[in-house]
N, CA, C and O atoms as a GROMACS GRO file, in nm:
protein
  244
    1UNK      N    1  18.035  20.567   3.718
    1UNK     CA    2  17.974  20.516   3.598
    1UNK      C    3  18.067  20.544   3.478
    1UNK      O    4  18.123  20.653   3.465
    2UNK      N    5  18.080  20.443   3.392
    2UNK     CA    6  18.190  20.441   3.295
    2UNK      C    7  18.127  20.564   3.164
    2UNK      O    8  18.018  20.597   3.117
    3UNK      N    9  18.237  20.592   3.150
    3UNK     CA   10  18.154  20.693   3.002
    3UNK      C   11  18.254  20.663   2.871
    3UNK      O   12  18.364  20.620   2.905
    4UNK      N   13  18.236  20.676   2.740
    4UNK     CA   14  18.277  20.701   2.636
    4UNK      C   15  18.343  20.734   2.620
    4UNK      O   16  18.326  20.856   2.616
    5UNK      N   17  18.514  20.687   2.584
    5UNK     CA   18  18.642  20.804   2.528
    5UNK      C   19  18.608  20.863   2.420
    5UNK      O   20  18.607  20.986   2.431
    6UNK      N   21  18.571  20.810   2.289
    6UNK     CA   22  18.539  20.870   2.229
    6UNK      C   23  18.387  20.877   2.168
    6UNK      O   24  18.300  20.819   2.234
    7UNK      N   25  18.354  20.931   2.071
    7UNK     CA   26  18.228  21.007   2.035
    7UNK      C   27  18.193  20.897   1.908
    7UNK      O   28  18.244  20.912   1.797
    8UNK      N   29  18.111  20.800   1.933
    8UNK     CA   30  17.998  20.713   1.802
    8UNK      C   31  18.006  20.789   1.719
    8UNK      O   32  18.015  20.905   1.758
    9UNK      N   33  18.006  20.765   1.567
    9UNK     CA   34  17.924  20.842   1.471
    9UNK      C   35  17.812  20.793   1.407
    9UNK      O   36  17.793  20.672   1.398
   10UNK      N   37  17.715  20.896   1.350
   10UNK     CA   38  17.588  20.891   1.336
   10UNK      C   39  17.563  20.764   1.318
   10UNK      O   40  17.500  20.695   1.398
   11UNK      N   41  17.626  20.715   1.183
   11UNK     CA   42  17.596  20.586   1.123
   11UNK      C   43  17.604  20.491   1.221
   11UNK      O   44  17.507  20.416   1.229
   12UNK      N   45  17.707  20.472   1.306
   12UNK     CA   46  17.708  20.341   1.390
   12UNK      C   47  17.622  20.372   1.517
   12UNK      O   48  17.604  20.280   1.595
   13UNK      N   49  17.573  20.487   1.542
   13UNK     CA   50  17.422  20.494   1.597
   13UNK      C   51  17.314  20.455   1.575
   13UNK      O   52  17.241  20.404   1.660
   14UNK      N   53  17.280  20.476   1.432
   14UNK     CA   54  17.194  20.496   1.375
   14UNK      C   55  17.208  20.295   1.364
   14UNK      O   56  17.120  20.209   1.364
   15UNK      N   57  17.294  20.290   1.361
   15UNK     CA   58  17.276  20.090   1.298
   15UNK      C   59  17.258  20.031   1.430
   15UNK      O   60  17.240  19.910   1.441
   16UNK      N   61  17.260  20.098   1.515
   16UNK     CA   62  17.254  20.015   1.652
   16UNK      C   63  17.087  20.033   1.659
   16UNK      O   64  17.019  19.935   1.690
   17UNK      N   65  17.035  20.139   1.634
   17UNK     CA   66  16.862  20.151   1.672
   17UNK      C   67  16.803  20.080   1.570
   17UNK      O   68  16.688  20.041   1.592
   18UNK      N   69  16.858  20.053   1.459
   18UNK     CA   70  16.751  19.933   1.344
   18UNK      C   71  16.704  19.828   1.405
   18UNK      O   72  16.766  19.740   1.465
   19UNK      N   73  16.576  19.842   1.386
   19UNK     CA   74  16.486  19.727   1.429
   19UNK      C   75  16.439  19.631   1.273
   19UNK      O   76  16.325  19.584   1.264
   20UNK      N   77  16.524  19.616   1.181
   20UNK     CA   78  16.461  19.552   1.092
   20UNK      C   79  16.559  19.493   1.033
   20UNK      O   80  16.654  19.571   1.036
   21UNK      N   81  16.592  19.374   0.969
   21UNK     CA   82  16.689  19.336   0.865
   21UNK      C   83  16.652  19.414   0.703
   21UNK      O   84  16.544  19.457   0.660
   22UNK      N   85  16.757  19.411   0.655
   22UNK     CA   86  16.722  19.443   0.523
   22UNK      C   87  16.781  19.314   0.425
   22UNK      O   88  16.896  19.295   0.385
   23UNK      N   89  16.649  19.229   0.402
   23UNK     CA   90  16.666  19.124   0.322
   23UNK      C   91  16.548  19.112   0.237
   23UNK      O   92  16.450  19.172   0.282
   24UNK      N   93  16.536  19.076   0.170
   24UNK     CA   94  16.471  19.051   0.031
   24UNK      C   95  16.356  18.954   0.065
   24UNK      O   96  16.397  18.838   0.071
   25UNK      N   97  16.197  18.970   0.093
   25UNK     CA   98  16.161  18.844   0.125
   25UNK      C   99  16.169  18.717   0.044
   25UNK      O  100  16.175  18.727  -0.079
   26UNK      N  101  16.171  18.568   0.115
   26UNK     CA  102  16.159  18.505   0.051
   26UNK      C  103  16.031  18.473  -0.021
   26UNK      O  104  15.923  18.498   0.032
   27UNK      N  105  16.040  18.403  -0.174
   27UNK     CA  106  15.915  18.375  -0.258
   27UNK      C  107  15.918  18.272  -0.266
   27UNK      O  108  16.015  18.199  -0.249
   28UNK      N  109  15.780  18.235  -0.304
   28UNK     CA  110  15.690  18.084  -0.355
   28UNK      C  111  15.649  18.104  -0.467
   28UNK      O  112  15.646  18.213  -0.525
   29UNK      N  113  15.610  17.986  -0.514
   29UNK     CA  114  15.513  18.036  -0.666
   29UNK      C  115  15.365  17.948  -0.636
   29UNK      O  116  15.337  17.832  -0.605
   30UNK      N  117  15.310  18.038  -0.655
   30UNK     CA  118  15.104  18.014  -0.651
   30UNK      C  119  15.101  17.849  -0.726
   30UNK      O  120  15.144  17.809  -0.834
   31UNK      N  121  15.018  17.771  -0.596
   31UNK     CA  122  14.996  17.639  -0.681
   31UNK      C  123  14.844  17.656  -0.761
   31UNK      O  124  14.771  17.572  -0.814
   32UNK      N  125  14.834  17.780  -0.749
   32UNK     CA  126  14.704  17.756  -0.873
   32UNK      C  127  14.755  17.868  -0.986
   32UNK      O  128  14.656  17.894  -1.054
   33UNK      N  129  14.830  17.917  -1.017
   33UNK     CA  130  14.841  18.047  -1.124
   33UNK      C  131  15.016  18.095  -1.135
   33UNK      O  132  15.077  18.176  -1.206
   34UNK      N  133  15.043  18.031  -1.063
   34UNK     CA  134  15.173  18.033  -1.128
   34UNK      C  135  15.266  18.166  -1.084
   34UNK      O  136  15.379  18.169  -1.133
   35UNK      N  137  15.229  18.267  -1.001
   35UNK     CA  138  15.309  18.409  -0.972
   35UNK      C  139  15.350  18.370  -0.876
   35UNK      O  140  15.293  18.288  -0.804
   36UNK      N  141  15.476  18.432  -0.855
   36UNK     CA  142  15.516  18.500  -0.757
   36UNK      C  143  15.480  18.563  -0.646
   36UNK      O  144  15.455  18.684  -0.650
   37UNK      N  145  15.471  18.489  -0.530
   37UNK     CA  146  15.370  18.511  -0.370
   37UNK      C  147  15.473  18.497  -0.253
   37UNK      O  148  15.559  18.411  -0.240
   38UNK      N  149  15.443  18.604  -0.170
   38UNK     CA  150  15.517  18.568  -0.055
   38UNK      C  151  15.474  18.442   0.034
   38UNK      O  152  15.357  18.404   0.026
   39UNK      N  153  15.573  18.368   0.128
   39UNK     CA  154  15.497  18.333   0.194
   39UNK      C  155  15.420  18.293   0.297
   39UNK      O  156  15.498  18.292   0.392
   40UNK      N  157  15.315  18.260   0.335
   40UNK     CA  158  15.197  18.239   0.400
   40UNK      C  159  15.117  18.401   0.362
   40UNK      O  160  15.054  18.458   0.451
   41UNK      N  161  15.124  18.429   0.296
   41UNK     CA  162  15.012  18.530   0.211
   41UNK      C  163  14.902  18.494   0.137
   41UNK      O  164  14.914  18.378   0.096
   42UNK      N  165  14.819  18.536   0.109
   42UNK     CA  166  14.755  18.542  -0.010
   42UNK      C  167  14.773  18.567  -0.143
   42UNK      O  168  14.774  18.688  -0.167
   43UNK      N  169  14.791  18.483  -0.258
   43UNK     CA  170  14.815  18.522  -0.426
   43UNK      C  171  14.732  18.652  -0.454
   43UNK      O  172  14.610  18.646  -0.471
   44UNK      N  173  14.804  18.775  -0.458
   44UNK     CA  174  14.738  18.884  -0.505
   44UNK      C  175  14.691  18.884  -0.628
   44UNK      O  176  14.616  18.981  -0.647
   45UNK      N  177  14.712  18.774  -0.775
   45UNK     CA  178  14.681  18.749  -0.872
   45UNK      C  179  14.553  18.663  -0.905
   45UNK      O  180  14.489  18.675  -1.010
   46UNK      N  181  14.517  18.562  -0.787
   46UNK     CA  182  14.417  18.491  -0.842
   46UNK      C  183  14.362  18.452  -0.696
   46UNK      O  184  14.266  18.374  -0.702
   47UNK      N  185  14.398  18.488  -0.568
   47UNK     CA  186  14.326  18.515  -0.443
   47UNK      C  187  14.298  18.345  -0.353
   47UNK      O  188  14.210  18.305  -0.277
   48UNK      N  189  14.412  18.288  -0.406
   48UNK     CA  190  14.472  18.132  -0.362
   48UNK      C  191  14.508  18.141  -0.238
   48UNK      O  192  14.553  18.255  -0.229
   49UNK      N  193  14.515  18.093  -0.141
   49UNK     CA  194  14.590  18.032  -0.057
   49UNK      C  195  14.579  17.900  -0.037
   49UNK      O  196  14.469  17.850  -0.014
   50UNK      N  197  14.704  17.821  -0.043
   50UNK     CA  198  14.716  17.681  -0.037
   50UNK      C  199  14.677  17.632  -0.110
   50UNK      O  200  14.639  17.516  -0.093
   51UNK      N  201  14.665  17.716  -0.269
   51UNK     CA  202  14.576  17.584  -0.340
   51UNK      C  203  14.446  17.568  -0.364
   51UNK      O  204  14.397  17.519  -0.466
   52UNK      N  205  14.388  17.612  -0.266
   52UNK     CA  206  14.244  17.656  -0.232
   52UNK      C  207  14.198  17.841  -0.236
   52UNK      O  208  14.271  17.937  -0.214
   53UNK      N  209  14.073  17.839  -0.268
   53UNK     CA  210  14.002  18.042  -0.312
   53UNK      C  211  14.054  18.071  -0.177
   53UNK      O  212  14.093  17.982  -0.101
   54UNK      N  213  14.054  18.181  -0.152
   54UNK     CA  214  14.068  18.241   0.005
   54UNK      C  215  13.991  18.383   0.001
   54UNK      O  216  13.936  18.425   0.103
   55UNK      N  217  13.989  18.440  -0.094
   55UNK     CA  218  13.908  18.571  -0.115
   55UNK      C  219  13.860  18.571  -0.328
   55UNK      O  220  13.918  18.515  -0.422
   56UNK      N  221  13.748  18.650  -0.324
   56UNK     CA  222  13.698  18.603  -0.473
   56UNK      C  223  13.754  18.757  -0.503
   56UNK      O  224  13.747  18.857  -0.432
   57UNK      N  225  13.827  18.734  -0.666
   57UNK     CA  226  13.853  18.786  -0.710
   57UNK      C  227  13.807  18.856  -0.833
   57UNK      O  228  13.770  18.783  -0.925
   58UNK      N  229  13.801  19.013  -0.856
   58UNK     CA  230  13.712  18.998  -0.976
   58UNK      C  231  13.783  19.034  -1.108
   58UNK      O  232  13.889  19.097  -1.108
   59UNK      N  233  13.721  18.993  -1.220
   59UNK     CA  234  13.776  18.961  -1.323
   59UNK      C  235  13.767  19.077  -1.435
   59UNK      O  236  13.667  19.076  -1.507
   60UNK      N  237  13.881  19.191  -1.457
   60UNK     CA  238  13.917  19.292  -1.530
   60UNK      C  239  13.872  19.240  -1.697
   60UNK      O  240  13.940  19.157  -1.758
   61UNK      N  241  13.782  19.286  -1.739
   61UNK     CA  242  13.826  19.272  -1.867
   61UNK      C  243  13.826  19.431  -1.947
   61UNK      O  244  13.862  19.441  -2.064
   0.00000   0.00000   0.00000
């Protein structure tokens, strides 16, 4: 069984076990309110999806 001449270091260990990209998600903007939404989420601002209510939101005054 073949082995290693030399010895990995941490870092290029450590980058081989990442299970995740590190990228920025992409955004949409809410067709009812105008923010900034990931997407296929829910508008955490006014509780939209698609355009349409998806959860009622209540209103801070």
């Amino acid at each position: 069984m073949p082995n290693p001449k030399r010895k990995h270091s941490k870092q290029r260990r450590d980058k081989r076990r990442t299970h995740y990209k590190a990228e920025i998600p992409t955004l949409s903007v809410c067709q009812n309110c105008g923010s900034a939404v990931q997407y296929h989420r829910i508008c955490p601002e006014c509780g939209h999806y698609k355009g349409k209510p998806a959860i009622e939101k209540e209103v801070s005054s």
